[in-house]
TIDREN-27536 format. One record per residue: residue number from 1; residue in three letters; z negated, x, y negated of N, C-alpha, C in turn. Coordinates in nm, 4 decimals, padded with zeros to 6 digits. Example, Ala and Ser with C-alpha at 12.3 -4.5 7.8 and 13.67 -1.06 7.14 Angstrom:
% TIDREN-27536
nr=1; rest=ALA; npz=-00.7800; npx=01.3190; npy=00.5690; capz=-00.7800; capx=01.2300; capy=00.4500; cpz=-00.7800; cpx=01.3200; cpy=00.3300
nr=2; rest=SER; npz=-00.7080; npx=01.2850; npy=00.2250; capz=-00.7140; capx=01.3670; capy=00.1060; cpz=-00.7870; cpx=01.2900; cpy=-00.0030
//
This chain:
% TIDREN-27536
nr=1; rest=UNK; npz=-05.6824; npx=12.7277; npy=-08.1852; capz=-05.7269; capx=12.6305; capy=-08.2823; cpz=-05.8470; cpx=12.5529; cpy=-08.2294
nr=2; rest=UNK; npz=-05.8048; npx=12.4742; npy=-08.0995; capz=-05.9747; capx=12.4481; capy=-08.0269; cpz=-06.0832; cpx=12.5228; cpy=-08.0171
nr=3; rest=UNK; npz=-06.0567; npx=12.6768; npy=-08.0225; capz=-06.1831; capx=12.7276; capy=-07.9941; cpz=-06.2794; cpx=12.7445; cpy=-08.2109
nr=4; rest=UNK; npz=-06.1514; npx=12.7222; npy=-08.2367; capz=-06.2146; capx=12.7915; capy=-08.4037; cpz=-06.2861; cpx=12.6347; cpy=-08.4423
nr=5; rest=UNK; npz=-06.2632; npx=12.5117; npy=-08.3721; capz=-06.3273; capx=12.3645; capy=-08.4022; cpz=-06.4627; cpx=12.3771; cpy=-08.3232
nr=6; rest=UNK; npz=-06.4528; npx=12.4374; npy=-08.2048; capz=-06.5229; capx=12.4254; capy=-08.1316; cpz=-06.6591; cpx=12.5334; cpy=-08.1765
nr=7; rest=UNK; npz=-06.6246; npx=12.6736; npy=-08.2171; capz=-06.6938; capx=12.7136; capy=-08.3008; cpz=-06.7999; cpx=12.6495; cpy=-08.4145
nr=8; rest=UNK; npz=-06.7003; npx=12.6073; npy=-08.5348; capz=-06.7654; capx=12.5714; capy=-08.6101; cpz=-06.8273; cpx=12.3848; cpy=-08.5808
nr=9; rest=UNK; npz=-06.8264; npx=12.3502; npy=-08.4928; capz=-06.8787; capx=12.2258; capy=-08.4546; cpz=-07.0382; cpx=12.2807; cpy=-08.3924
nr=10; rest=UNK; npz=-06.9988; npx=12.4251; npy=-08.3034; capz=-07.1737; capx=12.4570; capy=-08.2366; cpz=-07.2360; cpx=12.5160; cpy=-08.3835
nr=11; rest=UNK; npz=-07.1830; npx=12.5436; npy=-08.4707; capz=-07.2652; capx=12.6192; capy=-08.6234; cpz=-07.3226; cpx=12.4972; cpy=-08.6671
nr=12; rest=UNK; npz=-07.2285; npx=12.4039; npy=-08.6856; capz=-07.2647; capx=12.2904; capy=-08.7938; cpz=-07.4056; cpx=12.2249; cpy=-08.6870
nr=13; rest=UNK; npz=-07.4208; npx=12.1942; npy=-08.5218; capz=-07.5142; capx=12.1175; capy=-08.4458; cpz=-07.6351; cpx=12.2113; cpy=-08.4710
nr=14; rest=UNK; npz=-07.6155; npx=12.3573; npy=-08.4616; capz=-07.7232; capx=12.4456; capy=-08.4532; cpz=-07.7570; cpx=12.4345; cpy=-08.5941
nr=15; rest=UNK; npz=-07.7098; npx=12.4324; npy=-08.7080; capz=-07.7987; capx=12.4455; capy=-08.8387; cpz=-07.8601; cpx=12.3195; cpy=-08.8612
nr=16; rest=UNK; npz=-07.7928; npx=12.2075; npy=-08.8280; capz=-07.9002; capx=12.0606; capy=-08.8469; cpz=-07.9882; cpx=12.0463; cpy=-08.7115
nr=17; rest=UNK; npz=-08.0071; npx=12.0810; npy=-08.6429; capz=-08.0893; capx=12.0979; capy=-08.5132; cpz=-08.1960; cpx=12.1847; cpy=-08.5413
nr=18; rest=UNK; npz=-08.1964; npx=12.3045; npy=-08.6554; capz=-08.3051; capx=12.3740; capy=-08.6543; cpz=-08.3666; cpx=12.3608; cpy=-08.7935
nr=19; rest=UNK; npz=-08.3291; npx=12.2237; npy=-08.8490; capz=-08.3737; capx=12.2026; capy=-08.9955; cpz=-08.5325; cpx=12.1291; cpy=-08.9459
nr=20; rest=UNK; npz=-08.6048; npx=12.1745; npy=-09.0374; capz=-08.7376; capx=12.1535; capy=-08.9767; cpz=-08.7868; cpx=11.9909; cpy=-09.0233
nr=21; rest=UNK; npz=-08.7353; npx=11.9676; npy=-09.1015; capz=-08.8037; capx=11.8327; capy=-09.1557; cpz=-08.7200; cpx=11.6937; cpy=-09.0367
nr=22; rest=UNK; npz=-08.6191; npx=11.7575; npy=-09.0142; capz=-08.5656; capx=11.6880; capy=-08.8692; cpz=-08.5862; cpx=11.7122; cpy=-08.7774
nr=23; rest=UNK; npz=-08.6595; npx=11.8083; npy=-08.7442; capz=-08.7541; capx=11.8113; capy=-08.5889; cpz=-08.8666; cpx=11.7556; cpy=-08.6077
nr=24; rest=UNK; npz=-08.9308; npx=11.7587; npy=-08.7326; capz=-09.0547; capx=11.6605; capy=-08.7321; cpz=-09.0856; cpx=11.5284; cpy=-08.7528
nr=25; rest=UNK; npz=-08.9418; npx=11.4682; npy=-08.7795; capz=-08.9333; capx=11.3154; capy=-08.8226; cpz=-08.8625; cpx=11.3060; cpy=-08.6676
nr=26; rest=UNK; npz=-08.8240; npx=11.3442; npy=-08.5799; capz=-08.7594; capx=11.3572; capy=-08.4479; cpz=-08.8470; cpx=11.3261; cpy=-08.3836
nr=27; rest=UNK; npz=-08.9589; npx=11.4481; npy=-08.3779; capz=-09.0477; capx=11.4018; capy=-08.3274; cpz=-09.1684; cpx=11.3112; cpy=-08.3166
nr=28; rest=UNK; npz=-09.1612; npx=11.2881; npy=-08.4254; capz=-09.2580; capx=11.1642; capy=-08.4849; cpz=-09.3664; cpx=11.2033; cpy=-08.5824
nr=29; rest=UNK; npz=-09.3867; npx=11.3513; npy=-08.6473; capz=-09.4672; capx=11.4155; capy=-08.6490; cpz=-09.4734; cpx=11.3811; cpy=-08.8818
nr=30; rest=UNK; npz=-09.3611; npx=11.3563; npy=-08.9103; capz=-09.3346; capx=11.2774; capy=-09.0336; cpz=-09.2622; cpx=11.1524; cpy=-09.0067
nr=31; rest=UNK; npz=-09.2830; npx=11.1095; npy=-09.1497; capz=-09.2532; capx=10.9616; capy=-09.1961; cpz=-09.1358; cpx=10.9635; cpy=-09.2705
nr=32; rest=UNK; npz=-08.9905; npx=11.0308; npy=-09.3140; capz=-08.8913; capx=11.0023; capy=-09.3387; cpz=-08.8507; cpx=10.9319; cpy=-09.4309
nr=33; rest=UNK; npz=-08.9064; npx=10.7982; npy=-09.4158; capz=-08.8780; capx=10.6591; capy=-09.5371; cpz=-09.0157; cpx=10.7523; cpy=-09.6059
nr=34; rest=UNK; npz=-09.1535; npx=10.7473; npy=-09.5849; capz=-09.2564; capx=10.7505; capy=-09.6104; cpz=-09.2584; cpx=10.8859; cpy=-09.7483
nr=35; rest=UNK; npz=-09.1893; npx=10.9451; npy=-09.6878; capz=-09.1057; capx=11.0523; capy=-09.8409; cpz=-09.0445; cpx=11.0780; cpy=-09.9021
nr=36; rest=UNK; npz=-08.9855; npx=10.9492; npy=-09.8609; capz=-08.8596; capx=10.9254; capy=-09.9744; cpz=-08.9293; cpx=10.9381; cpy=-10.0664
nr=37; rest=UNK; npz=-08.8122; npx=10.9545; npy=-10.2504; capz=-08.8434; capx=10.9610; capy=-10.3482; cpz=-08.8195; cpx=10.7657; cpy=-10.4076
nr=38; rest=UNK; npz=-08.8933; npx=10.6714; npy=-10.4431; capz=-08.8551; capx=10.6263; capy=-10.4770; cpz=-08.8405; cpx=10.5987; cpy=-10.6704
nr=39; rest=UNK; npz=-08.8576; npx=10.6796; npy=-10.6941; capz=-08.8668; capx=10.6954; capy=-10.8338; cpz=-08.7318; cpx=10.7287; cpy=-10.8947
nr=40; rest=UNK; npz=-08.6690; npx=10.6542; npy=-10.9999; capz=-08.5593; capx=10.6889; capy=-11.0446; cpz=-08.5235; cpx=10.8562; cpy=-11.0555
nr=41; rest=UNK; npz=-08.4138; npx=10.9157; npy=-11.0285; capz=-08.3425; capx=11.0171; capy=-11.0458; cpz=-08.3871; cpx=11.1016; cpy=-11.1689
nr=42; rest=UNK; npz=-08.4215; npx=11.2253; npy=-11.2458; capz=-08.4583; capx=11.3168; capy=-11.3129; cpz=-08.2977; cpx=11.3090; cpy=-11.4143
nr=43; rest=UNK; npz=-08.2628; npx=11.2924; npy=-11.5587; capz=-08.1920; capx=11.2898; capy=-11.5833; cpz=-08.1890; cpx=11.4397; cpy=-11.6486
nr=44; rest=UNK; npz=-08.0337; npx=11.4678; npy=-11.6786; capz=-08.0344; capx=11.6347; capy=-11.6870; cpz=-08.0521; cpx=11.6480; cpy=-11.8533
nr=45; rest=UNK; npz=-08.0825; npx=11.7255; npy=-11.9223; capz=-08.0920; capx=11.7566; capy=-12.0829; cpz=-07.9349; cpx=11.6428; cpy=-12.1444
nr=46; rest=UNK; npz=-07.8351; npx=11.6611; npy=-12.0923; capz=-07.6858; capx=11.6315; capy=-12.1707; cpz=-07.6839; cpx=11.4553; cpy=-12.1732
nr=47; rest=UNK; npz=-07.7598; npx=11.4153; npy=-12.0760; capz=-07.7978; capx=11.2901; capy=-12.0186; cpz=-07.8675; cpx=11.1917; cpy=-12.1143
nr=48; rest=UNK; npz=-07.9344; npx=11.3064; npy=-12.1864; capz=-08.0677; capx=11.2294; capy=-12.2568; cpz=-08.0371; cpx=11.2338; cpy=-12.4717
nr=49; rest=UNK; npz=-07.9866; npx=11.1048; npy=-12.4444; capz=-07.9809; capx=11.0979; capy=-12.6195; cpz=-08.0912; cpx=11.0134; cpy=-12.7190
nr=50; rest=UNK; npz=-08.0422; npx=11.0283; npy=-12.8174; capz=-08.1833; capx=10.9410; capy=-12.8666; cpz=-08.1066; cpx=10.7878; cpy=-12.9209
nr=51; rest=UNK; npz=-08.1918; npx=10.7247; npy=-12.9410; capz=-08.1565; capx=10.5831; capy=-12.9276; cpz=-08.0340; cpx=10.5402; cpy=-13.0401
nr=52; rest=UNK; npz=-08.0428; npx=10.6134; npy=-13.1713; capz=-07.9427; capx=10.5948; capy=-13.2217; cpz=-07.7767; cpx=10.6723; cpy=-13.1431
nr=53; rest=UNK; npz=-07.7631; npx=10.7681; npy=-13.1261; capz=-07.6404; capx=10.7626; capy=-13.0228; cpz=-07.6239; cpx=10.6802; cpy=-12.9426
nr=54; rest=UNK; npz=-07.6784; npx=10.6842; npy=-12.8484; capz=-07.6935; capx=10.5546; capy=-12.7886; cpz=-07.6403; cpx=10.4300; cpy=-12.8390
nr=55; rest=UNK; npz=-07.6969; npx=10.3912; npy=-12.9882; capz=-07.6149; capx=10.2574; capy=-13.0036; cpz=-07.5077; cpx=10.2924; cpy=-13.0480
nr=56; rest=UNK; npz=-07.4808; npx=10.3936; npy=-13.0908; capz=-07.3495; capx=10.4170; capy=-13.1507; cpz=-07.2148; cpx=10.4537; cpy=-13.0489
nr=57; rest=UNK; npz=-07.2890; npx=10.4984; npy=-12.9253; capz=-07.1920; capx=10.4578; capy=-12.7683; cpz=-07.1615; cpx=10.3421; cpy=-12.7252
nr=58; rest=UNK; npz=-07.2597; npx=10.2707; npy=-12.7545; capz=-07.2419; capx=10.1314; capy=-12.7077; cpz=-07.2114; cpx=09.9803; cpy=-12.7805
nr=59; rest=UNK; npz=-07.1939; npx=10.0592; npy=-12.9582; capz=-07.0831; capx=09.9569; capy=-13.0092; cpz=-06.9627; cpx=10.0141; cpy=-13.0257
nr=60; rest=UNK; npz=-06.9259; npx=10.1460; npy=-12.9816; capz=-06.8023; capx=10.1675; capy=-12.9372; cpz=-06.7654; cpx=10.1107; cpy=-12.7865
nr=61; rest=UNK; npz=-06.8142; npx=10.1410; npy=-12.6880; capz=-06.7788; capx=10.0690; capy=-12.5906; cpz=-06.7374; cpx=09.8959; cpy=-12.5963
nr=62; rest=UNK; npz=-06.8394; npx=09.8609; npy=-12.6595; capz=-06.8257; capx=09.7289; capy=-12.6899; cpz=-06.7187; cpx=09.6461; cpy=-12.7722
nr=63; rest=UNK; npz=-06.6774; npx=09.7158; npy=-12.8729; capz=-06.5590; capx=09.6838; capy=-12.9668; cpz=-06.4207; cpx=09.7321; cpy=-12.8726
nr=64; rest=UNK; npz=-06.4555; npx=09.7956; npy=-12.7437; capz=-06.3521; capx=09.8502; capy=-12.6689; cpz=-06.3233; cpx=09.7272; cpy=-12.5497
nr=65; rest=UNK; npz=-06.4149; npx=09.6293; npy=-12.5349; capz=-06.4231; capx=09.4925; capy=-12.4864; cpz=-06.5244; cpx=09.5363; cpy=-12.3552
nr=66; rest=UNK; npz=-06.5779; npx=09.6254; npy=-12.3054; capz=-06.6652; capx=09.6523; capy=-12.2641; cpz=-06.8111; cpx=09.5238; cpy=-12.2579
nr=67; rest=UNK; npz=-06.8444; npx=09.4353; npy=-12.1326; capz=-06.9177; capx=09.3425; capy=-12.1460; cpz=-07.0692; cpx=09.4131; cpy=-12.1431
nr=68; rest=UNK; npz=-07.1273; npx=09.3143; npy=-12.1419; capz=-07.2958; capx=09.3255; capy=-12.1070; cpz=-07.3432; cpx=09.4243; cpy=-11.9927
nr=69; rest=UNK; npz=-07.3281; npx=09.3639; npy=-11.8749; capz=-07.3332; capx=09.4129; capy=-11.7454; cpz=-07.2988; cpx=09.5857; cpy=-11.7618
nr=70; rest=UNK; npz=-07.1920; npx=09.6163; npy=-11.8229; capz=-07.1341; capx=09.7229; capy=-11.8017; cpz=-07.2075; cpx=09.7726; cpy=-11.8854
nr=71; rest=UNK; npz=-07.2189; npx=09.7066; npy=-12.0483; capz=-07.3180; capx=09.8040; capy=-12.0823; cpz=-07.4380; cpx=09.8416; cpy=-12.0488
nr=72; rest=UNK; npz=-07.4765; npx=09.7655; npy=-11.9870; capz=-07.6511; capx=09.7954; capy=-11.8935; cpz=-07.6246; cpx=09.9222; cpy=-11.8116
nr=73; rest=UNK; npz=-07.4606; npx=09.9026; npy=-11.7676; capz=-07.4929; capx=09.9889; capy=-11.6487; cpz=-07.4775; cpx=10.1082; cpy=-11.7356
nr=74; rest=UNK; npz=-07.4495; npx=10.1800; npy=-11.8783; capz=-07.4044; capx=10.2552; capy=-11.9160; cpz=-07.5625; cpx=10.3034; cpy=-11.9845
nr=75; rest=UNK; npz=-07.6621; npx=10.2579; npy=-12.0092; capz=-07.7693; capx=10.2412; capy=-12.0681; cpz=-07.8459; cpx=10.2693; cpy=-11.9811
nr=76; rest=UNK; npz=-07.8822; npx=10.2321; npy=-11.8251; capz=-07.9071; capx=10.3014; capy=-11.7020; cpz=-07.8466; cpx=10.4424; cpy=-11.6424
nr=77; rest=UNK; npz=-07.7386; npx=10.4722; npy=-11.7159; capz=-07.6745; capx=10.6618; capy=-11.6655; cpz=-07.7850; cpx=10.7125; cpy=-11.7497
nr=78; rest=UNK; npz=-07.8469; npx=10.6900; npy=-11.8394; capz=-07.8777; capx=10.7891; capy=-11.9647; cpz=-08.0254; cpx=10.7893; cpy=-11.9782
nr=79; rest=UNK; npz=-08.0348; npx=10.8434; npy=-11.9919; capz=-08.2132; capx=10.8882; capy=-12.0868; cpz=-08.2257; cpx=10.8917; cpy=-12.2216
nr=80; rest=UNK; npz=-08.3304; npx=10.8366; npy=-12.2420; capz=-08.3536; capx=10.7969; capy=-12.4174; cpz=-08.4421; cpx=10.9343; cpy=-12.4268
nr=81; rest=UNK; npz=-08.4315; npx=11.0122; npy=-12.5717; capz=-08.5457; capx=11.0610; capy=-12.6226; cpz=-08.6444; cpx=11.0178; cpy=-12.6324
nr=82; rest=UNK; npz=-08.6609; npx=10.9142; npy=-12.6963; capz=-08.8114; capx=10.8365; capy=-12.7561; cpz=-08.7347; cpx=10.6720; cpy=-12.7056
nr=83; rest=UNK; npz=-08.8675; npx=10.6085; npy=-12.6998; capz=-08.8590; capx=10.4886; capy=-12.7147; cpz=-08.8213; cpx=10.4308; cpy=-12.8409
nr=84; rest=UNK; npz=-08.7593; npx=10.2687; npy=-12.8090; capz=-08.7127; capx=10.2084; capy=-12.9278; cpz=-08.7677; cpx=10.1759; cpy=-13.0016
nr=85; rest=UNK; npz=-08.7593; npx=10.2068; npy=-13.1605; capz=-08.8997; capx=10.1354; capy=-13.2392; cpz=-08.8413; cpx=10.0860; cpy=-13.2828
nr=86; rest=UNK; npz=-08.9248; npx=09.9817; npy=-13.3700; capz=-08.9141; capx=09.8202; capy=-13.4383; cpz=-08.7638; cpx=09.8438; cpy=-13.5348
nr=87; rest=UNK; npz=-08.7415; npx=09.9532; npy=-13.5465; capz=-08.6280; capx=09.9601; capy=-13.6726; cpz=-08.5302; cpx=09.9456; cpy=-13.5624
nr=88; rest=UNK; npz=-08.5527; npx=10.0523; npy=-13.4615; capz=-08.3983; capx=10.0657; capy=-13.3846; cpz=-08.3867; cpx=09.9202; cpy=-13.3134
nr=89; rest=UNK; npz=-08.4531; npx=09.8226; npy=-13.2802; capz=-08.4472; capx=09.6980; capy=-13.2128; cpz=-08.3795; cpx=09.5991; cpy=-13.3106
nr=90; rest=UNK; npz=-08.3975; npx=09.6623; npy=-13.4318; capz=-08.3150; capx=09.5654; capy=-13.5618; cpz=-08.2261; cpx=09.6050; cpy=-13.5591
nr=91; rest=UNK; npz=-08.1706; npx=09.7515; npy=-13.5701; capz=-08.0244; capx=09.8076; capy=-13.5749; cpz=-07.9558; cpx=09.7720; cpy=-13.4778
nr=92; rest=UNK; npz=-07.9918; npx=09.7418; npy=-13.3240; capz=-07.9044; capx=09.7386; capy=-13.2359; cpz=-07.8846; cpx=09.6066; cpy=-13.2213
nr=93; rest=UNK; npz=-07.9786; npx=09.4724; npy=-13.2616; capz=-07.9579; capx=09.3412; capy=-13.2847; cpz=-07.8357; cpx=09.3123; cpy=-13.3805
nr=94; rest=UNK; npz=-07.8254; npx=09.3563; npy=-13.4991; capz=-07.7659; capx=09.3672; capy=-13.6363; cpz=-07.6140; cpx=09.3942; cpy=-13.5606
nr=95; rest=UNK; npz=-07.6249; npx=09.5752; npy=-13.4859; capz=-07.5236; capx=09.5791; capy=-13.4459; cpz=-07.4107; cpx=09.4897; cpy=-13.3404
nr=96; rest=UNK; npz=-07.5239; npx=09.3860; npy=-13.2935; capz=-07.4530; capx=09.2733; capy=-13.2220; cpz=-07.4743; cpx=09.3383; cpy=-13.0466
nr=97; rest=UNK; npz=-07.5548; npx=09.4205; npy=-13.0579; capz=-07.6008; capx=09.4339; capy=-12.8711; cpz=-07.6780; cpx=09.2939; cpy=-12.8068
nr=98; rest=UNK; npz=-07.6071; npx=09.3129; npy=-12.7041; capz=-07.6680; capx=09.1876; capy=-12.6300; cpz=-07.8271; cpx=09.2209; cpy=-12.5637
nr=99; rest=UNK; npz=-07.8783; npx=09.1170; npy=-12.5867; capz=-08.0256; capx=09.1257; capy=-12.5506; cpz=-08.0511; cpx=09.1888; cpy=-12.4307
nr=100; rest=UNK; npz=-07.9604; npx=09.1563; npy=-12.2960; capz=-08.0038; capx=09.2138; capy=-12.1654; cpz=-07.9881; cpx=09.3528; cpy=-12.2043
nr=101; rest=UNK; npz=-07.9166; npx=09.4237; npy=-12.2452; capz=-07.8412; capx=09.5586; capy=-12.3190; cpz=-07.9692; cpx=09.6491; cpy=-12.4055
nr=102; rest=UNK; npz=-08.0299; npx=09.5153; npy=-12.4269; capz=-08.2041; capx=09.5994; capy=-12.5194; cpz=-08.2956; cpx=09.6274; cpy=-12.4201
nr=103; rest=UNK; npz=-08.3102; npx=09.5411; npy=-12.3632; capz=-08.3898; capx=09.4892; capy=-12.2281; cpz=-08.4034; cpx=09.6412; cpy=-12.1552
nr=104; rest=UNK; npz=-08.2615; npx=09.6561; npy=-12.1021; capz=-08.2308; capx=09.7568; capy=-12.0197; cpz=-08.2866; cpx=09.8910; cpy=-12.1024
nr=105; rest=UNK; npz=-08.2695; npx=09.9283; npy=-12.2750; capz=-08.3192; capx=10.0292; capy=-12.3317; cpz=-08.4584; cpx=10.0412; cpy=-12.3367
nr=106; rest=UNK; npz=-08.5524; npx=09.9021; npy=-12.3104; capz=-08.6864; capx=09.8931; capy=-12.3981; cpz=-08.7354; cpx=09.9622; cpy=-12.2195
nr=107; rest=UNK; npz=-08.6444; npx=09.9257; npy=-12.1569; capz=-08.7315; capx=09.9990; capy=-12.0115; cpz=-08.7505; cpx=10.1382; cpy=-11.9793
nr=108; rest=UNK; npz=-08.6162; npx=10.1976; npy=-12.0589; capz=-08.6073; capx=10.3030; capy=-12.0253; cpz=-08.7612; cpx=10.4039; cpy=-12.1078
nr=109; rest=UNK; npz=-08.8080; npx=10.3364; npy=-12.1907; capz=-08.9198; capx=10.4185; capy=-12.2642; cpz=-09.0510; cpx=10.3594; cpy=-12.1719
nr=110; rest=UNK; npz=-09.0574; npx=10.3124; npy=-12.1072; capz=-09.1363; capx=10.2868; capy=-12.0192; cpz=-09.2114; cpx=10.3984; cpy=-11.9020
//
């Protein structure tokens, strides 16, 4: 049993030891932070609805007692098709969304 740990412990050191972007940030030769991505995450096709679903998720959530906060955070998982226009900013007011809750949508078309 030690030798089958001991095995796969020299596989697992040897495959991150010969990953190249870690011998060159090792060595100083990249910048690491410097390539990070800081740009929000790529959302996938299933991710991305258009603004009316959207409100229609989120006065169900909401009638489910679901607060503000949470709905932001539920409005941040997702991708809008299009940005909100002047009608949908009335519908989702009307529908009783809380302003931070728009806030969070009017960014996402940004």
């Amino acid at each position: 049993m030690n030798e089958v740990f001991s095995d796969a412990t020299q596989e697992a050191y040897a495959t991150v030891l010969a990953a190249t972007k870690l011998q060159e940030a090792w060595l100083g030769k990249s910048d690491p932070i410097a390539g990070a991505s800081t740009t929000a995450p790529a959302h996938n096709a299933a991710d991305v609805i258009t603004p009316e679903a959207m409100l229609d998720e989120l006065v169900t959530l909401q009638k489910k007692g679901f607060d503000a906060d949470l709905l932001v955070g539920s409005v941040n998982q997702k991708g809008l098709s299009r940005s909100l226009s002047s009608d949908d900013l009335l519908a989702w007011k009307k529908a009783g969304i809380p302003d931070p809750v728009i806030q969070a949508a009017l960014a996402k078309g940004k």
